[in-house]
Each structure stands twice: as C-alpha cells, then as structure tokens.
Backbone of each chain as ProteinMPNN parsed JSONL, in Angstrom:
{"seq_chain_A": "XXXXXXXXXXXXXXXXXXXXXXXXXXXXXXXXXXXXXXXXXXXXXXXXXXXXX", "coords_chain_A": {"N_chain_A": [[79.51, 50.746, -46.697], [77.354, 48.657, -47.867], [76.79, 48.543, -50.917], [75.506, 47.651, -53.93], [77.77, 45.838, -56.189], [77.303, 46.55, -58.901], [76.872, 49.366, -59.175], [79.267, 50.591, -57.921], [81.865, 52.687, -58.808], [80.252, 53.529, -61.451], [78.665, 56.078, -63.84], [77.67, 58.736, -62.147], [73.647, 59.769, -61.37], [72.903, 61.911, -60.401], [74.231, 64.187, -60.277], [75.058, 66.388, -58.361], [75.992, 67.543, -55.306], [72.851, 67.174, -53.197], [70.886, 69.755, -51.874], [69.054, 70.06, -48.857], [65.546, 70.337, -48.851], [62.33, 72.587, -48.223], [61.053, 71.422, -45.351], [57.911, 70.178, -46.018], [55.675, 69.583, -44.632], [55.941, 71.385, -42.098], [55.093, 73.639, -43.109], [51.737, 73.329, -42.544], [51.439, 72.468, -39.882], [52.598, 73.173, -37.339], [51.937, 76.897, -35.722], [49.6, 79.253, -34.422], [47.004, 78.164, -35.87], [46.577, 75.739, -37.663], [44.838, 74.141, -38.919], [43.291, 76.252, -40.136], [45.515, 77.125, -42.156], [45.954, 74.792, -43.647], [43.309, 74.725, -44.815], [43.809, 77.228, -46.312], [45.434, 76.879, -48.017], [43.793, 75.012, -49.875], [42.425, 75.993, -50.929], [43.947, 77.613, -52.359], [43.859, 76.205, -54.719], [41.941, 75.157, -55.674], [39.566, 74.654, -58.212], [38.791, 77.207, -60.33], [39.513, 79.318, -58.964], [40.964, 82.814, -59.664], [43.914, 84.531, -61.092], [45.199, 87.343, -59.854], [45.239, 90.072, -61.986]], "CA_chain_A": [[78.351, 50.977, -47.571], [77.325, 47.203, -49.161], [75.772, 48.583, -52.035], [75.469, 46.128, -54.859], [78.606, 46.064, -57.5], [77.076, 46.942, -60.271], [76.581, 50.751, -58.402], [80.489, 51.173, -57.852], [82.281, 53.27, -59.823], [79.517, 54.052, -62.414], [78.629, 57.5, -63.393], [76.045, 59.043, -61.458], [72.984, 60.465, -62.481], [72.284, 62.909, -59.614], [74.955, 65.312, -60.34], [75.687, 67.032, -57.376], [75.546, 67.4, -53.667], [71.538, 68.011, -52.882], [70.654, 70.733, -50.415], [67.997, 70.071, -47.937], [64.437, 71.061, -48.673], [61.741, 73.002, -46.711], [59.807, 70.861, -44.633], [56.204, 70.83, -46.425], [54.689, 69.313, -43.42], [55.92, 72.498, -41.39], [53.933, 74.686, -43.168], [50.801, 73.277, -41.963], [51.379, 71.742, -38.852], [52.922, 74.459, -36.24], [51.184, 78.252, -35.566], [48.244, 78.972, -33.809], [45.736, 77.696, -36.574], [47.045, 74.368, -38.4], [43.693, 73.827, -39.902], [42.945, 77.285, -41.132], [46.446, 76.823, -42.912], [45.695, 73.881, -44.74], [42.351, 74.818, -46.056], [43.956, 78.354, -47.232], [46.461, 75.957, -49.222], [43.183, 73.903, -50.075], [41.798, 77.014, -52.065], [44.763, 78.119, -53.359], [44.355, 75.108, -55.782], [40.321, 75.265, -55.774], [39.333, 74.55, -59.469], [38.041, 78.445, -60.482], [40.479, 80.575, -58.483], [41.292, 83.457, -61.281], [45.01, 85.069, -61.059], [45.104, 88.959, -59.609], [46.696, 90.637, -62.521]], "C_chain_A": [[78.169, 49.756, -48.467], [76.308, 47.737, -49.812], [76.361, 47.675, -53.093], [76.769, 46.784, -55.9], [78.967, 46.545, -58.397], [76.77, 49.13, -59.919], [78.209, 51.742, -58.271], [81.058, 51.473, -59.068], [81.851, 53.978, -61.367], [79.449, 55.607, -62.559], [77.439, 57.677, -63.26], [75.043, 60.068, -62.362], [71.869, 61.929, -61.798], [73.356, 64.41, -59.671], [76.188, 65.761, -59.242], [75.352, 67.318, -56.099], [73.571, 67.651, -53.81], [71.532, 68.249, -51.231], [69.154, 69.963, -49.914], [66.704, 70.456, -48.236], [63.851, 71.71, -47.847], [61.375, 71.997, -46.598], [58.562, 70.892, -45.064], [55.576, 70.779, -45.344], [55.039, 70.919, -42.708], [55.058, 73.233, -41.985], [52.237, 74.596, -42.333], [50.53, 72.477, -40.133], [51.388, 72.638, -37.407], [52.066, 75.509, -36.703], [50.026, 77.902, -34.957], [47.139, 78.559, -34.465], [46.17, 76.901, -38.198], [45.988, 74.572, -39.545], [43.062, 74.987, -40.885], [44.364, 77.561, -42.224], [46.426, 75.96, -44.246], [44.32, 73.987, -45.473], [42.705, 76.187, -46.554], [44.677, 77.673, -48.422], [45.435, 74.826, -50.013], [42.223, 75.242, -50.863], [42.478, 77.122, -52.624], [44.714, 77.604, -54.53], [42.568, 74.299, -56.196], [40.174, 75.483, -57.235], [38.324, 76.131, -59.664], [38.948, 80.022, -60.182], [41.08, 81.335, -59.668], [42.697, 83.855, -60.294], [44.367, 86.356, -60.769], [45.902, 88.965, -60.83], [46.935, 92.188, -62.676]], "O_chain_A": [[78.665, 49.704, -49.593], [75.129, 47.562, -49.506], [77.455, 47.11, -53.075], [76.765, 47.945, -56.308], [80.056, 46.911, -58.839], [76.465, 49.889, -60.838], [78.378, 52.952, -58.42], [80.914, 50.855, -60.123], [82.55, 54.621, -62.15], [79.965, 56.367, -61.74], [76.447, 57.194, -63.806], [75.249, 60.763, -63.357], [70.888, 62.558, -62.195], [73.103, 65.475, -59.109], [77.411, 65.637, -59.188], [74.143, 67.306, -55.87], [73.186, 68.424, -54.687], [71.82, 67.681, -50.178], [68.363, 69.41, -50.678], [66.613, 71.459, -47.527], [64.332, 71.759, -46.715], [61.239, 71.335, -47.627], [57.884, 71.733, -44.474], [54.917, 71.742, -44.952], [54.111, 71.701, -42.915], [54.086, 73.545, -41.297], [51.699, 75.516, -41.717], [49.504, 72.124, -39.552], [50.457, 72.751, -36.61], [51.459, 75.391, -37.768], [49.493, 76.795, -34.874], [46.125, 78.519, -33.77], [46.099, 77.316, -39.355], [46.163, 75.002, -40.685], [42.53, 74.822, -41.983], [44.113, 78.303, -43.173], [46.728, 76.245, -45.405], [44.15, 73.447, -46.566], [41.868, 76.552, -47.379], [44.468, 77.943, -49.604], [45.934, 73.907, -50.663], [41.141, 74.894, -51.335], [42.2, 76.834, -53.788], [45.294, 78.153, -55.467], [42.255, 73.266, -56.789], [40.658, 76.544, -57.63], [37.202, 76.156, -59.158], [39.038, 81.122, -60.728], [41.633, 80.719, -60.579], [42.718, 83.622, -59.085], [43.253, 86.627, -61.219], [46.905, 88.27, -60.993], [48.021, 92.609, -63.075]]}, "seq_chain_B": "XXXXXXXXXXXXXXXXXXXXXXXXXXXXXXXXXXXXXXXXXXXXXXXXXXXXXXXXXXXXXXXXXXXXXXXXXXXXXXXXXXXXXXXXXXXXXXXXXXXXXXXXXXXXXXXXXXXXXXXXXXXXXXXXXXXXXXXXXXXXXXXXXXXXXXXXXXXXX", "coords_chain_B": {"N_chain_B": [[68.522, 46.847, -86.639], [66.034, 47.207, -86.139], [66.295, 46.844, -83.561], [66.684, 49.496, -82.327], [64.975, 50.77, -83.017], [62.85, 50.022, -81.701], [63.989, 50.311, -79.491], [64.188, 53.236, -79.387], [61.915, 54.162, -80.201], [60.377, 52.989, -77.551], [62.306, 54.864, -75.478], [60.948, 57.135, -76.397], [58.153, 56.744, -75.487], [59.17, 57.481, -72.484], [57.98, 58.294, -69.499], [58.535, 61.258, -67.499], [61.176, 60.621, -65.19], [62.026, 61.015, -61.904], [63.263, 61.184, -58.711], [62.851, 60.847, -55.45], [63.763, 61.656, -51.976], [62.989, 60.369, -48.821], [63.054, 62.049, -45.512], [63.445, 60.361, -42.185], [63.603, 61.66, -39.903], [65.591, 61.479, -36.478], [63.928, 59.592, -33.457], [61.438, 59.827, -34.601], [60.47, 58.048, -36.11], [58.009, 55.685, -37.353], [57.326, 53.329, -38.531], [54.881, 51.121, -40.33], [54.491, 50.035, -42.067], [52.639, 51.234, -43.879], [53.967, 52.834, -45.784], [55.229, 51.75, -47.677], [52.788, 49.844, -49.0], [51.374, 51.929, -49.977], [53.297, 52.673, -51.635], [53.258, 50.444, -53.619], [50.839, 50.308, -54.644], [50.469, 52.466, -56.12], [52.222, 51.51, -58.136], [51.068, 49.396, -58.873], [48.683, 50.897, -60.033], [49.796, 51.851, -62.281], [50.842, 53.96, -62.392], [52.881, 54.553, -61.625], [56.63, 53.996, -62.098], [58.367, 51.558, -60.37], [62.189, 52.484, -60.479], [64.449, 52.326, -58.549], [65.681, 51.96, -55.329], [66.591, 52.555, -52.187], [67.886, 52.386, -48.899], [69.018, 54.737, -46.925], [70.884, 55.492, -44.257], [72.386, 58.059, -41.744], [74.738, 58.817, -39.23], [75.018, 60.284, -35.95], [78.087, 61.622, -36.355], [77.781, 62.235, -39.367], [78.48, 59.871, -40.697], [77.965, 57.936, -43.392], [75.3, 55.425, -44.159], [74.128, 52.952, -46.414], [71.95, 50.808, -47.24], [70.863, 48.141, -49.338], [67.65, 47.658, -50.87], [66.838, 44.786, -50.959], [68.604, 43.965, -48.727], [66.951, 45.137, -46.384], [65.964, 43.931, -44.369], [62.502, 42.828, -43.847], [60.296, 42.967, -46.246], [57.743, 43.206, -46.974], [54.777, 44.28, -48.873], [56.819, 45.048, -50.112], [58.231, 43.312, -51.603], [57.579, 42.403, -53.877], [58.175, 44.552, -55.755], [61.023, 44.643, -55.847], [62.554, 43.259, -57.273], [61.959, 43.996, -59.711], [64.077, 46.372, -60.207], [66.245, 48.62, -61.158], [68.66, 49.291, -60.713], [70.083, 52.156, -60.943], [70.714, 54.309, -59.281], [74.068, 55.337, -58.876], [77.179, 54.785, -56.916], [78.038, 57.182, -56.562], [75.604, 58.643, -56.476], [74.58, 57.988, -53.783], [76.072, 59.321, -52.24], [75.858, 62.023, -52.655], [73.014, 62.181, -52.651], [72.491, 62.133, -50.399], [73.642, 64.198, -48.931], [71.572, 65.76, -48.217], [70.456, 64.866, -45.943], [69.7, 64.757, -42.133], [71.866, 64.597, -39.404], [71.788, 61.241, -38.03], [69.3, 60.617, -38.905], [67.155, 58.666, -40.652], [66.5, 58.218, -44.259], [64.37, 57.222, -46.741], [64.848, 56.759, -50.65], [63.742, 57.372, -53.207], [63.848, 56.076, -56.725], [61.828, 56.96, -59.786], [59.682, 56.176, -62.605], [57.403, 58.381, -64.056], [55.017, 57.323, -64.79], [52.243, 57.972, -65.729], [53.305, 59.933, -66.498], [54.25, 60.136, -69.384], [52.219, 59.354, -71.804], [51.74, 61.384, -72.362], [53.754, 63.336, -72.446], [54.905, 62.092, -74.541], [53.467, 62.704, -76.723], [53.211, 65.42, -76.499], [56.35, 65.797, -77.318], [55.846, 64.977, -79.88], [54.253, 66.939, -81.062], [56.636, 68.643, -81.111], [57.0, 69.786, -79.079], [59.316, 71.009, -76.601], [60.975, 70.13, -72.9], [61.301, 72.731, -70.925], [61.406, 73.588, -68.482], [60.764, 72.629, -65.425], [59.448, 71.533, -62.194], [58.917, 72.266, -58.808], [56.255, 73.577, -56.369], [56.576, 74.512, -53.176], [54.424, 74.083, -50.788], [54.687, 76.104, -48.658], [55.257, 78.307, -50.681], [53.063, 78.499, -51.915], [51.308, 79.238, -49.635], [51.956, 81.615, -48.837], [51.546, 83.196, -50.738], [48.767, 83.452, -51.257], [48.135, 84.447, -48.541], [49.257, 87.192, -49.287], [47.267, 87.848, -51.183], [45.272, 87.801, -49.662], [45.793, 89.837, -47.698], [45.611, 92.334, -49.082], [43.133, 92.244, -50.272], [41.895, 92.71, -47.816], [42.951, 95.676, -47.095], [41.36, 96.706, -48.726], [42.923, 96.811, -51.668]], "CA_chain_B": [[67.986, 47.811, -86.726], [64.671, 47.046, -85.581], [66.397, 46.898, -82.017], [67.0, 50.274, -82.542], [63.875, 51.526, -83.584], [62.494, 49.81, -80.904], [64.507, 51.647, -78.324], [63.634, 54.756, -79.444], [60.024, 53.923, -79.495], [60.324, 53.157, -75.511], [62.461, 56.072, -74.938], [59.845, 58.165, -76.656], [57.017, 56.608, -74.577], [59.318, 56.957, -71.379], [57.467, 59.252, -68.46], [59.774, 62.044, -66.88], [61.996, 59.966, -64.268], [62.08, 61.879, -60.618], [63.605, 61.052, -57.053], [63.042, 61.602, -53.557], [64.772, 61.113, -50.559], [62.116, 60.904, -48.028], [63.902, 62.001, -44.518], [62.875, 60.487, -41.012], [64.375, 62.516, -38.455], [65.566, 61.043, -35.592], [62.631, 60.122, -32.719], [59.972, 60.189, -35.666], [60.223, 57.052, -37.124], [57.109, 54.482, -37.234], [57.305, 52.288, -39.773], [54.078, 50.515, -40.171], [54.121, 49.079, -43.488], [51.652, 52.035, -45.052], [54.533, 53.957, -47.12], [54.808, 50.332, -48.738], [51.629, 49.539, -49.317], [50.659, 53.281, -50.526], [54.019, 52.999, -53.02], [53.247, 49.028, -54.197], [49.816, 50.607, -54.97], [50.666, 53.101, -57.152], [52.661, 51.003, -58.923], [50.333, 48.726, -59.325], [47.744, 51.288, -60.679], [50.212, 52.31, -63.78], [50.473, 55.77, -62.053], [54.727, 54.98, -61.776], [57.103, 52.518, -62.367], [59.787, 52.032, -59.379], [63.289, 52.234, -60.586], [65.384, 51.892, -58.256], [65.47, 51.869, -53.801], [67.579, 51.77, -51.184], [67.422, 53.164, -47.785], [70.161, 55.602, -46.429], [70.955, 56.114, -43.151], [73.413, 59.213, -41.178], [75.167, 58.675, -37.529], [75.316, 61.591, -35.695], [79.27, 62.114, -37.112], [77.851, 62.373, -40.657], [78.797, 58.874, -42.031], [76.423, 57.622, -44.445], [75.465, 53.878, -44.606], [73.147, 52.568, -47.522], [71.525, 49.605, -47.9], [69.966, 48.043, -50.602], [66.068, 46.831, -50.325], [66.462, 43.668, -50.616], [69.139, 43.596, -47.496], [66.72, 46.193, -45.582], [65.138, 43.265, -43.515], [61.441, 42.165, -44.074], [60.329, 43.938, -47.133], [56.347, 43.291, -46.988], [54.441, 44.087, -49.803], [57.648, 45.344, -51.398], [58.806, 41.729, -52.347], [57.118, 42.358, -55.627], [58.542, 45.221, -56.384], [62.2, 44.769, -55.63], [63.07, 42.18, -58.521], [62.443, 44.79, -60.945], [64.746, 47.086, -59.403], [67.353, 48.757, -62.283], [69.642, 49.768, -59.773], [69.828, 53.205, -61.778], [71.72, 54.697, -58.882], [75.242, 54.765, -58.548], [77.502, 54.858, -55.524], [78.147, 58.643, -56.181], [74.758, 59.714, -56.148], [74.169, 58.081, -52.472], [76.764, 60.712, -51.449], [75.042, 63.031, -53.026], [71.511, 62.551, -51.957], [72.38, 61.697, -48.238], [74.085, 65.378, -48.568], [70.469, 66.316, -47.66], [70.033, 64.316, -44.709], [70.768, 65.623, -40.86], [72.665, 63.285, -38.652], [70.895, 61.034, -37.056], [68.251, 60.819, -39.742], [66.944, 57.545, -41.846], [65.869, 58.229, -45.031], [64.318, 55.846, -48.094], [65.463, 57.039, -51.718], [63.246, 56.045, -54.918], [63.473, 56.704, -58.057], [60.693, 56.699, -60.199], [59.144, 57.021, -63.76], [56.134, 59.03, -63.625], [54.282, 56.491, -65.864], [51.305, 58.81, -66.252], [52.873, 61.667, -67.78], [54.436, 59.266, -70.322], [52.058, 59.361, -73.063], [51.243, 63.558, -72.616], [55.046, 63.936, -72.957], [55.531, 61.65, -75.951], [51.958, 63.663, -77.545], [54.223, 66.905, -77.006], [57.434, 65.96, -78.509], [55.618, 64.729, -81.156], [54.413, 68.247, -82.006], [57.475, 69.722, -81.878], [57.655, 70.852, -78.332], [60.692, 70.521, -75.689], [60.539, 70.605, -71.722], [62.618, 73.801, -71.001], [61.691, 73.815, -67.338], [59.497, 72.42, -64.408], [59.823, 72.202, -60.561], [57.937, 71.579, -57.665], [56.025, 74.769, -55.759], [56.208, 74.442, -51.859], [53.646, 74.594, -49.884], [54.802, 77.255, -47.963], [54.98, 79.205, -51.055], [51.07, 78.403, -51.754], [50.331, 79.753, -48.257], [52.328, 83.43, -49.105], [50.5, 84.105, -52.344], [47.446, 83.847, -50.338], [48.137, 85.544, -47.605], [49.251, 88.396, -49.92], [46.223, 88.774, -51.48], [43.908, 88.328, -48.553], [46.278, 90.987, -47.407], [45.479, 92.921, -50.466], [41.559, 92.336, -50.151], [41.502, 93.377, -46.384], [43.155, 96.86, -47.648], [41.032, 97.346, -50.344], [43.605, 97.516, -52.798]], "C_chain_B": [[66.809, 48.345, -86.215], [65.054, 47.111, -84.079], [66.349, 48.299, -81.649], [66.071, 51.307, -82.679], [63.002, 51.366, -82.071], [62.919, 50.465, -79.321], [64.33, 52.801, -78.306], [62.158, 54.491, -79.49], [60.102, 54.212, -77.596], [60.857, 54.659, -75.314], [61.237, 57.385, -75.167], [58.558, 58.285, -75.696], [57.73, 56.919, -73.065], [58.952, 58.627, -70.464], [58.439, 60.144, -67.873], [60.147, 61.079, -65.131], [62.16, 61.14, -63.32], [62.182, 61.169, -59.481], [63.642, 61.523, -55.683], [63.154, 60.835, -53.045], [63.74, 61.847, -49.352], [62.925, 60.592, -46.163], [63.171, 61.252, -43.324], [63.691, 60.722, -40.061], [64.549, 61.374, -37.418], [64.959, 61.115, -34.248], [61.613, 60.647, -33.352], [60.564, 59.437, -36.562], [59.241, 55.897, -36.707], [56.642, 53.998, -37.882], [55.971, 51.437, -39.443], [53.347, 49.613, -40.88], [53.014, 50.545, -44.378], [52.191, 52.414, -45.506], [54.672, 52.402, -48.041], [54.434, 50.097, -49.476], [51.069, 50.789, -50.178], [51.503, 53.066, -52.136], [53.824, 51.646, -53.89], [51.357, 49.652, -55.196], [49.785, 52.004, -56.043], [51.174, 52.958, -58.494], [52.018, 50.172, -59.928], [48.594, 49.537, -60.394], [48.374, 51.902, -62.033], [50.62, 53.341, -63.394], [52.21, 55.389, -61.946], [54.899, 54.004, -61.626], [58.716, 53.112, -61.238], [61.062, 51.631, -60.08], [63.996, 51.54, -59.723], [64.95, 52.635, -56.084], [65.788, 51.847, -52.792], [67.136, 52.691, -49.889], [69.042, 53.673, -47.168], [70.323, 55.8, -44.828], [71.979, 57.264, -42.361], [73.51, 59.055, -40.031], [75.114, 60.035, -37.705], [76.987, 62.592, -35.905], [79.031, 62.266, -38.462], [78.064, 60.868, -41.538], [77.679, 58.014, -42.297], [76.65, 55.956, -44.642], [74.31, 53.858, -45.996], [73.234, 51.47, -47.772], [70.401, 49.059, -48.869], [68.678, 47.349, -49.797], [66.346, 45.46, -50.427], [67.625, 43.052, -49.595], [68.242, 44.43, -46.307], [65.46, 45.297, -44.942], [63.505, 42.651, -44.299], [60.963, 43.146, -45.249], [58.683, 43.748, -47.087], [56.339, 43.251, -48.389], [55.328, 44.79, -51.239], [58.854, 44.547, -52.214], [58.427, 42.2, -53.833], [58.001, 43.062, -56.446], [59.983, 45.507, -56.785], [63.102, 43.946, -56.457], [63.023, 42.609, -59.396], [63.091, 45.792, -61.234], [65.943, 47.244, -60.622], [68.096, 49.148, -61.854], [70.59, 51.355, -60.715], [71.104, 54.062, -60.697], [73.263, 54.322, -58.491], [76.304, 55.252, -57.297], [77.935, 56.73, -55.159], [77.397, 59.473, -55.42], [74.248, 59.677, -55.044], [74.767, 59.147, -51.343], [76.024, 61.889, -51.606], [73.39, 63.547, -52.504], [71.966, 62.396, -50.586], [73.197, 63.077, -47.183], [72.993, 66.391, -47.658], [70.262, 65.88, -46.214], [70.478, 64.967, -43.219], [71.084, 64.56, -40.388], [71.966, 62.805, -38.199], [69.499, 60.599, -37.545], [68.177, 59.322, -40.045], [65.896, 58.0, -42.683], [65.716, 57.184, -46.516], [64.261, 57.196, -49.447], [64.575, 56.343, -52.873], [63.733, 56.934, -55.72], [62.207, 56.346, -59.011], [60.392, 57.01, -62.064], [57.962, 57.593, -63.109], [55.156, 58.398, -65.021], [52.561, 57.153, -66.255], [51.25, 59.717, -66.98], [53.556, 61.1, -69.203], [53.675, 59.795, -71.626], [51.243, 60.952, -73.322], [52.44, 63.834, -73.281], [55.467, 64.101, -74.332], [54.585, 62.539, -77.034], [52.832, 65.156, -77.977], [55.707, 66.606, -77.493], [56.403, 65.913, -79.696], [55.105, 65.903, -81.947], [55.596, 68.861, -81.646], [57.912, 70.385, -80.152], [58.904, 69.79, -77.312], [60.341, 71.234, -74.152], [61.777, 71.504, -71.721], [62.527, 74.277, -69.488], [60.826, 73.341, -66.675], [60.254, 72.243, -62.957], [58.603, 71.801, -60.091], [57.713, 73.214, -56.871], [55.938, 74.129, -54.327], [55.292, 74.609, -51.524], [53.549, 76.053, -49.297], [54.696, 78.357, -49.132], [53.508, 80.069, -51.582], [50.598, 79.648, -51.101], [50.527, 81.442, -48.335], [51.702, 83.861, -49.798], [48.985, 84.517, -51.959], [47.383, 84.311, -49.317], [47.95, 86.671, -48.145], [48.148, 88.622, -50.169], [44.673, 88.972, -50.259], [44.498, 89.631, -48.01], [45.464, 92.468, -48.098], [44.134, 93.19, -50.337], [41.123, 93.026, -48.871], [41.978, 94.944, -46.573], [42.6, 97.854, -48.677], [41.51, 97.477, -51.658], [43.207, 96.606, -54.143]], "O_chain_B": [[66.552, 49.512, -85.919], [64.15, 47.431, -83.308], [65.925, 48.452, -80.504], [66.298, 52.504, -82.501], [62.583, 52.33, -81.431], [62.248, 50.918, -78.393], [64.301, 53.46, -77.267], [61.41, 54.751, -78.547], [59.95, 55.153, -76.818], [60.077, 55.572, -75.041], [60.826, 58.238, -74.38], [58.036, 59.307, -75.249], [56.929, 56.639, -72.174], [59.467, 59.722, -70.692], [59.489, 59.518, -67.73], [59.366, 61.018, -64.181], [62.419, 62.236, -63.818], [61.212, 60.481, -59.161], [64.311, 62.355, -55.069], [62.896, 59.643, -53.207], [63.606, 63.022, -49.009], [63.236, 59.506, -45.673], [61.973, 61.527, -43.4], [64.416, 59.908, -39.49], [63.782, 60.411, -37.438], [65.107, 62.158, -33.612], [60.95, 61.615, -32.981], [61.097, 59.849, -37.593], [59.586, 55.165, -35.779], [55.42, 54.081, -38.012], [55.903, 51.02, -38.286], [52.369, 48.882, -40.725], [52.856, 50.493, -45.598], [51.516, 52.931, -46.396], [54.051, 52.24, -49.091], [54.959, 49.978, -50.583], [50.284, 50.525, -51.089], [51.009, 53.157, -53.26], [54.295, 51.759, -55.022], [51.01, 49.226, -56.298], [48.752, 52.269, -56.658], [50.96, 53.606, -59.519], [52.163, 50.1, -61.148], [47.781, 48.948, -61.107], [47.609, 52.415, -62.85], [50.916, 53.999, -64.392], [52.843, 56.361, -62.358], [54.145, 53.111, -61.24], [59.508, 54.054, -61.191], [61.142, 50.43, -60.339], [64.246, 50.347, -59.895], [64.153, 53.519, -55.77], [65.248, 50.955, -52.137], [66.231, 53.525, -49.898], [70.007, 52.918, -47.048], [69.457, 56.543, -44.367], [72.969, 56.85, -42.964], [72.44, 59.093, -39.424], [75.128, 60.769, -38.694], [77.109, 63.8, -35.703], [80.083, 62.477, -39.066], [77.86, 60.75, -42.746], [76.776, 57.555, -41.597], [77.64, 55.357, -45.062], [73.786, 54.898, -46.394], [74.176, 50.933, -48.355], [69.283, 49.542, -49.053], [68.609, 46.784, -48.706], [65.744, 44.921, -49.499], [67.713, 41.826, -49.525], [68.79, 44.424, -45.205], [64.292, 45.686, -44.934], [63.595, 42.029, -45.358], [61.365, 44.298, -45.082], [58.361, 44.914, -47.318], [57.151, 42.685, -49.121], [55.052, 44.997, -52.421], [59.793, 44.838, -52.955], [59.233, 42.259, -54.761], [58.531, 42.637, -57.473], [60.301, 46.28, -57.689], [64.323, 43.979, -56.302], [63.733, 42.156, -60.293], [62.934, 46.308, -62.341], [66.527, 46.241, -61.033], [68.739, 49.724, -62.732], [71.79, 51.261, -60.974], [72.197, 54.392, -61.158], [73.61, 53.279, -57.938], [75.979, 56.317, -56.771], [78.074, 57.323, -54.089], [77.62, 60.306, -54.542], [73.548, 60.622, -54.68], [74.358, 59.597, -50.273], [75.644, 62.621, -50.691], [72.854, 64.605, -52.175], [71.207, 62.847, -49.729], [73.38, 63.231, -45.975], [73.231, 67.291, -46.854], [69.875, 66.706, -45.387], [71.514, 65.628, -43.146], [70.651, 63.509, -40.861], [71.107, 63.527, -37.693], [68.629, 60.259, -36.743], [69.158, 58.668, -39.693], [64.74, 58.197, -42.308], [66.608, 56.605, -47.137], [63.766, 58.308, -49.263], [64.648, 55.197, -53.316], [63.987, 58.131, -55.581], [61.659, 55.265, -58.794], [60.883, 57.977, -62.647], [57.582, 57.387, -61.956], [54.751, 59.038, -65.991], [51.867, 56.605, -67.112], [50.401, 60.268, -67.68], [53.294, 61.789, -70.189], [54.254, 60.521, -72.433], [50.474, 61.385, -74.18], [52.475, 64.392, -74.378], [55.932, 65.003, -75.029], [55.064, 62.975, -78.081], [53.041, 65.734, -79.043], [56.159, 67.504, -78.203], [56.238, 66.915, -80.393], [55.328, 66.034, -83.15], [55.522, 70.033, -82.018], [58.817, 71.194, -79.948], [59.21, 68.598, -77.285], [59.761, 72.305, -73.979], [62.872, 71.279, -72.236], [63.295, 75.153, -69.091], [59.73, 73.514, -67.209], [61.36, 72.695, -62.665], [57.63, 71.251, -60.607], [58.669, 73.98, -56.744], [55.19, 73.153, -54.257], [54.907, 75.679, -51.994], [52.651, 76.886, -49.42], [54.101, 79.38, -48.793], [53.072, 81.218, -51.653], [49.937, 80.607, -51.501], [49.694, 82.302, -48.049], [51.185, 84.966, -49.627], [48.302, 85.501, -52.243], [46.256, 84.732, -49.055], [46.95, 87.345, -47.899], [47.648, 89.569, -49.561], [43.706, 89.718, -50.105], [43.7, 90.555, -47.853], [44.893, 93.378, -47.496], [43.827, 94.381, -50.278], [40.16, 93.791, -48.829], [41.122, 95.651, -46.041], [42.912, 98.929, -49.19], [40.917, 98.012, -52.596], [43.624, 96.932, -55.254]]}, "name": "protein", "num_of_chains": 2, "seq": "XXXXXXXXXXXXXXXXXXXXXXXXXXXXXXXXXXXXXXXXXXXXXXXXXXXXXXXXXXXXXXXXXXXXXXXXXXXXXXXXXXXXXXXXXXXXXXXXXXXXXXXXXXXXXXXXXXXXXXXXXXXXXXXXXXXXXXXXXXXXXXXXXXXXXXXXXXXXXXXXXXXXXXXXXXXXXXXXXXXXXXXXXXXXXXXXXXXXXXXXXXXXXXXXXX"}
C-alpha cells in the first residue's frame, strides 16, 4: 500500500469499518418499467407534493 | 492571538466535510475522463472544496491496494486539483473504507467540504443552533413511500 508518509500511523478520521451501501442505481435501472421508476422518484421530490398525515 | 482568532473564524465558516467511496465493480469500468471533469467542475464553481483522493483497489482474495492521485497514472483535468490535496486520510481509514468494497472492485475515495453549505451552517451556529443529525435518504426508500401511498390512493383509503 504506497500511501504517502504523512498517512501512516496517524489517527483516522473514519472511525470504523464501513458497510456496503444499497446500490442507488439499482433502484431504477432493473424491473419491468425503469422509466416509470425514475419519474415516480422524480415526483416524490416535485416542488408542492404535501405529506399524508 | 490573532492566529487564533483567525482559526476559529475559518473553522466557523468551514462547510460540513463528507466522503464517498465510489465502487466500480469488476467488468464495469470505463473511465473516460467525465467523473474528472464533472468533479474539477464543481470545484471550480465554489460548490466543494476537494480534500483529499486516492483510488483503492480489492483482488479477488480481499487485499486492498491504495494509491495516491498523483501516482494513479495520467490525471487529466485533475492536475489542478491534486496540489491542494490535505491528505486528511490516514492509513487506517483506507482499511476502513475499502471494508465496503467487493473483491475485484476499483473504487475512487474523496473527501470533500461541502463549500455551499458553509455559510448556512456558520448563519445557524450563530443563532444558537447545533447539527444533532443528518443522513442521506436512498432512493429506494423514495420509491416505497410512493408506492405506499399510490397503494393507499388505489384503495381509497
């Protein structure tokens, strides 16, 4: 691992192991209707949309 | 004293700092210069300031290489950016982030300020408030909330 010098032995500032994320791209990419996927996620965030409460 | 003052000034102005470790699977990599050009351009519009860079890679036994940007071959239009480079991470946290990775993978690592939210942040300390939590919403969780309620609407309820 040639990372630079100044990197060894410091203390880090990530903590601790990181897990894996989802995939964002998966959400819209696979199923039978990609595109009706990404414009439901393209309202969700539609300037107006009120909260159910 | 004035050095002093002056450091806390900056820190006050400084944007919430955030990293990702963007993966490319193995057999889905095509480097073409546009993540580059997209991140030299953001930089360049004030919108974030790059910390720090390196690129990670994982054999299919798990062992993790990491090299720094300015050994990671032809760097394009990220000559500019790689001289101001605070090398912020340290050799722990490449263990750490590359915990994410699957074998077999190459992924690039920034860190970043978020030089836009900078002077909102410093606006809210200054009255008085404190961040006590934020996060990132998935996509996928987007797509559930709306399902539900189209659910919800197709039922009448």
């Amino acid at each position: 691992m040639p990372l630079r010098p100044a990197r060894i032995g410091r203390v880090g500032v990530v903590g601790a192991p990181v897990a894996k994320a989802a995939v964002v791209s998966a959400a819209v990419r696979p199923g039978p209707a990609p595109v009706a996927k990404a414009a439901v996620v393209g309202a969700a965030i539609t300037p107006g949309r009120r909260r159910r409460i | 004293m004035a050095e002093v003052e002056i450091a806390e000034h900056a820190l006050d102005d400084l944007g919430p700092v955030d990293y990702l470790v963007i993966e490319f699977p193995a057999g889905h990599q095509t480097f073409t210069g546009e993540i580059a050009e997209e991140l030299v351009r953001l930089v360049d519009a004030g919108t974030i300031r790059l910390i720090d860079a390196i690129v990670l890679t994982k054999d299919e036994n798990g062992d993790i290489d990491a090299v720094e940007l300015s050994d990671a071959g032809d760097l394009g239009p990220l000559v500019q950016l790689e001289a101001d480079l605070a090398e912020l991470l340290a050799a722990d946290d490449v263990i750490n982030l590359a915990n994410a990775m699957d074998p077999g993978s190459v992924a690039g690592v920034i860190v970043y300020e978020n030089v836009w939210a900078g002077p909102f942040a410093a606006a809210a300390r200054r009255a008085g408030g404190q961040l006590i939590a934020n996060g990132r919403i998935p996509i996928q969780a987007i797509i559930a909330s709306i399902e539900a309620d189209d659910a919800l609407d197709e039922n009448g309820a």
